[in-house]
C-alpha positions as CSV (number, residue, x, y, z in Angstrom):
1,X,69.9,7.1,63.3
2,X,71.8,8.4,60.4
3,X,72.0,4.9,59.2
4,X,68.6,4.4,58.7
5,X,67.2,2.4,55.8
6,X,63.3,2.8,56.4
7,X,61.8,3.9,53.0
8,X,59.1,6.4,52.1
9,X,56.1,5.1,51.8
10,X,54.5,7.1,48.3
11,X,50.6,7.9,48.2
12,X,49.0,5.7,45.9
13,X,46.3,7.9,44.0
14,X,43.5,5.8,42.8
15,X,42.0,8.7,40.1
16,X,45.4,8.8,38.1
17,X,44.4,5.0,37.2
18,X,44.9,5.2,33.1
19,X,42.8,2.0,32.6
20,X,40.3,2.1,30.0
21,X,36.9,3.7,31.6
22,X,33.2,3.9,30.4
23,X,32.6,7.6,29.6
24,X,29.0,8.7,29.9
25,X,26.9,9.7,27.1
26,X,27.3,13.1,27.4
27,X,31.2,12.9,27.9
28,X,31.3,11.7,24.3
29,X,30.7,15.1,23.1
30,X,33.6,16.6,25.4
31,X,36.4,14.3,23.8
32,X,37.7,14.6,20.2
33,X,35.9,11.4,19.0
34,X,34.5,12.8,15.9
35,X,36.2,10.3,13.5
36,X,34.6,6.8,12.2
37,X,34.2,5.2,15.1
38,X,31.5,8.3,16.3
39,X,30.3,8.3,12.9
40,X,29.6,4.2,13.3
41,X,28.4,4.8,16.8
42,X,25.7,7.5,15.1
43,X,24.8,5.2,12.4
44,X,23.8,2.1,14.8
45,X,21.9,4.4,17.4
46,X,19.9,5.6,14.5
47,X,19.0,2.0,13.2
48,X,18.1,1.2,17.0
49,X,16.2,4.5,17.6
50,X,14.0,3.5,14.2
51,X,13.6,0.4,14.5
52,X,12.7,0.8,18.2
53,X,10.3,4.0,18.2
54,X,8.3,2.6,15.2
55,X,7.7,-0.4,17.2
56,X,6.4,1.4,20.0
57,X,4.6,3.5,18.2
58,X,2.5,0.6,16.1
59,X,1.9,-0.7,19.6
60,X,0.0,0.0,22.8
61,X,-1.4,3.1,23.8
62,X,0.5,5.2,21.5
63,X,-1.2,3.4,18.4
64,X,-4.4,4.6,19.8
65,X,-3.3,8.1,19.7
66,X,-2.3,8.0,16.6
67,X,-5.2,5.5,14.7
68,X,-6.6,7.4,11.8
69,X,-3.6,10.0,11.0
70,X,-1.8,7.9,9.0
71,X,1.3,8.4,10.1
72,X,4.9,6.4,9.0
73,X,8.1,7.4,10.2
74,X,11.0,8.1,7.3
75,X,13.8,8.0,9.4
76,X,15.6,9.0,13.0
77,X,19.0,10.9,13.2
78,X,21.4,11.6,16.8
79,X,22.8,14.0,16.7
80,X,26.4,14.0,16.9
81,X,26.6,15.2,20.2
82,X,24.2,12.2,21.6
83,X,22.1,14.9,22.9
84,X,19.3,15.2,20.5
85,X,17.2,13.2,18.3
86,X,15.1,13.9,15.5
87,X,12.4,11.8,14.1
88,X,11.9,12.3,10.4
89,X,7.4,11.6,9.9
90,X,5.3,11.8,7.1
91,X,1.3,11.3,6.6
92,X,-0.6,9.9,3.6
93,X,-3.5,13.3,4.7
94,X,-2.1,16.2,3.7
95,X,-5.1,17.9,5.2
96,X,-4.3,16.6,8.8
97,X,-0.5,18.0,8.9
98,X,-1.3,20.9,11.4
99,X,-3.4,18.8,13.6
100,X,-0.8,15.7,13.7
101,X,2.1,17.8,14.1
102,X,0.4,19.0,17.3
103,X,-0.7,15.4,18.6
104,X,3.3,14.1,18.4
105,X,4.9,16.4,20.5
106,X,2.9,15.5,23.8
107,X,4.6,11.9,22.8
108,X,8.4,12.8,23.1
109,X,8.9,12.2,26.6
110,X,6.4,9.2,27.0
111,X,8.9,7.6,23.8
112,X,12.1,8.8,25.8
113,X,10.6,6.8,28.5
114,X,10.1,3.7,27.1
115,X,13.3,3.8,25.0
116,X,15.0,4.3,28.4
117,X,13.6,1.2,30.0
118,X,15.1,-0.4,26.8
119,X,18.3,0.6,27.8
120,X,20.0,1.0,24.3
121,X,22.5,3.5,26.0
122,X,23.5,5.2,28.9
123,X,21.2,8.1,28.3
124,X,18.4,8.4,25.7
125,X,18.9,11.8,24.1
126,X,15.9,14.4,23.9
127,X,13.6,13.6,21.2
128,X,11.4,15.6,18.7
129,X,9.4,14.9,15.5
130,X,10.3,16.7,12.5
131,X,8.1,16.6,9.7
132,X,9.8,14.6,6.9
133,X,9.5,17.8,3.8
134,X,10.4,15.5,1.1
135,X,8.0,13.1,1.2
136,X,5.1,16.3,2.1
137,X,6.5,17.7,-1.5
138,X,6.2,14.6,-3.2
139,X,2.4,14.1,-1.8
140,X,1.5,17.4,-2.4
141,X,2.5,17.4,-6.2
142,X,0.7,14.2,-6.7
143,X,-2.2,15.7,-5.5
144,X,-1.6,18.9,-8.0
145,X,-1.3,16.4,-11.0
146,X,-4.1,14.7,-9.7
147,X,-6.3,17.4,-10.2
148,X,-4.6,18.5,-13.5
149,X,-5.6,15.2,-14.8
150,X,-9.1,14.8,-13.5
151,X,-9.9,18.1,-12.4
152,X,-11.0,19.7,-9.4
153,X,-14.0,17.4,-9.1
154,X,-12.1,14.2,-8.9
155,X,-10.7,15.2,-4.9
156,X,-14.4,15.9,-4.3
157,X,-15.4,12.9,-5.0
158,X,-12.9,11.1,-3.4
159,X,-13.2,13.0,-0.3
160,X,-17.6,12.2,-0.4
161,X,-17.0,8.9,-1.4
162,X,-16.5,7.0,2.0
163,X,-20.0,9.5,3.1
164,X,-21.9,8.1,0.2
165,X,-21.4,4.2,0.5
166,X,-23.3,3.6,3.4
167,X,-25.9,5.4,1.6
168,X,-25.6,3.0,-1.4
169,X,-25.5,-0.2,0.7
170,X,-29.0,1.0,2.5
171,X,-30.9,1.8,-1.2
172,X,-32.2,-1.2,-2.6
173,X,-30.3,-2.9,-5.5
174,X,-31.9,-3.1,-8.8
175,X,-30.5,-4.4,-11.4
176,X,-30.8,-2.3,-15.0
177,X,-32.8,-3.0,-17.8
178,X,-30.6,-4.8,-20.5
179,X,-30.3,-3.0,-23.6
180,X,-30.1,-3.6,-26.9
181,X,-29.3,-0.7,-28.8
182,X,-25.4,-0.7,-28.4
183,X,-23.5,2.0,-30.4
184,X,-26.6,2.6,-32.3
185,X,-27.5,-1.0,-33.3
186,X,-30.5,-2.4,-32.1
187,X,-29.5,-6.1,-31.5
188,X,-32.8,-7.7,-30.8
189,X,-33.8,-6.7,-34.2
190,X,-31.1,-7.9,-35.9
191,X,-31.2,-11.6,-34.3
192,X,-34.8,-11.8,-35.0
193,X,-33.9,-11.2,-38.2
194,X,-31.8,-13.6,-38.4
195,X,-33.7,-16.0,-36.8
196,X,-36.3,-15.4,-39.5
197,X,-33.7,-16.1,-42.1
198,X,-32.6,-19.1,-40.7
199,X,-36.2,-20.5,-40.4
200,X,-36.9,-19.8,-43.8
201,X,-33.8,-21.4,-44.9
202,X,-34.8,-24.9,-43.0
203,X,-37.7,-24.7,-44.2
204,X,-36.8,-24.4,-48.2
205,X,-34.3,-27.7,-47.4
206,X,-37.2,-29.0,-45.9
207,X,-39.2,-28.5,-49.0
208,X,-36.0,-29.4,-51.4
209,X,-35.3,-32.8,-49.8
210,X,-39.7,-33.4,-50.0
211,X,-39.6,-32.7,-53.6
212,X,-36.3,-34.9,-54.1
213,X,-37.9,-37.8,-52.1
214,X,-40.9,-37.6,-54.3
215,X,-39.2,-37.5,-57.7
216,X,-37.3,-40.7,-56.9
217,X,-40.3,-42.5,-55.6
218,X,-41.7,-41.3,-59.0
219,X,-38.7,-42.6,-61.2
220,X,-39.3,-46.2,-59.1
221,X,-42.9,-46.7,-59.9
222,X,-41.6,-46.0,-63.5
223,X,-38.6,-47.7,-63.9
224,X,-41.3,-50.9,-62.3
225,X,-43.8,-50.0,-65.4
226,X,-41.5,-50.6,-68.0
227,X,-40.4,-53.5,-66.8
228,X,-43.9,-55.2,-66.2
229,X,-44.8,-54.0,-70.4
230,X,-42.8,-56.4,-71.8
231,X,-44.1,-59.7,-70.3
232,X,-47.9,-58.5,-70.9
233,X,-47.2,-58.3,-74.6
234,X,-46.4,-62.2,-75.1
């Protein structure tokens, strides 16, 4: 037996394979992939996730929920450990801020849901709405220059208006008497005027060319009598 060639047979272990694997979402964290190509991966989920969650929003029952708020989404951001995402909103009400910021957050996990079913990665990171402060800023310092410029009244009256035109549409419609006493002048009384003047003028032409039609028919019968004097005389 000392002359024995048989080989060892060596245990073949499957989980040392160093072939490229697919590493869950989570495991991206874990590893030291915060270079471009995580920063490029970040920069598409974000596109997806906006483009995506402002469809479904617009759409189905979660339009219904949200009919009358006024609501537009700025912007989405993952985070760079894929395990949270933040949707950036803003509303065109400032006075409904409190209220809509309530209505949003039962529609986190319905979104996560659907974006799941979508499938746009292995694991759709937990979502929340954040309310977008630049665009609140800029609304509420239009509003403050709106009042500066037409004072305190002016957001009343915008804020009655809509309450008013159904009133306006039920009153009958008359239309006003026309006047004609602009900036002081009473215009009726100067056309008259006028009117009078230009009468008056026709009727001196009228008179003129009477007179001139006369006076030639008078030179005529003339100029015929002196002609007529010389033959009588023979």
């Amino acid at each position: 037996m000392n002359g024995s060639t048989t080989k060892k047979k060596r245990y073949y272990d499957e989980t040392n394979d160093r072939g490229p694997k697919l590493l869950p979402t989570k495991s991206l964290a874990s590893t030291n992939r915060q270079g471009k190509e995580s920063n490029r991966r970040v920069a598409v989920l974000n596109k997806l996730f906006m483009k995506n969650i402002t469809d479904l929003m617009a759409t189905g029952s979660f339009a219904s929920d949200l009919y009358g708020y006024g609501i537009q989404i700025s912007r989405v951001r993952v985070a760079p450990d894929f395990r949270e995402a933040s949707i950036y909103w803003f509303s065109t009400n400032l006075n409904r801020d409190v209220k809509i910021d309530g209505v949003l957050k039962p529609l986190c996990s319905r979104l996560r849901h659907e974006l799941s079913q979508l499938r746009l990665m292995g694991e759709v990171p937990q979502l929340s709405f954040v309310q977008d402060k630049r665009y609140y800023i800029e609304g509420l310092l239009n509003s403050l220059l709106k009042e500066a410029d037409y004072g305190e009244d002016a957001a009343e009256v915008d804020g009655e208006a809509d309450g008013a035109l159904p009133k306006l549409e039920e009153q009958r419609f008359c239309e006003p008497e026309m006047r004609h006493d602009i900036l002081g002048l009473d215009h009726a009384q100067i056309m008259s005027r006028i009117r009078q003047s230009v009468d008056k003028t026709n009727k001196a032409w009228k008179a003129h060319q009477e007179a001139q039609k006369k006076k030639e028919e008078a030179v005529s019968v003339l100029q015929k009598t002196n002609l007529k004097q010389p033959g009588e005389s023979e």
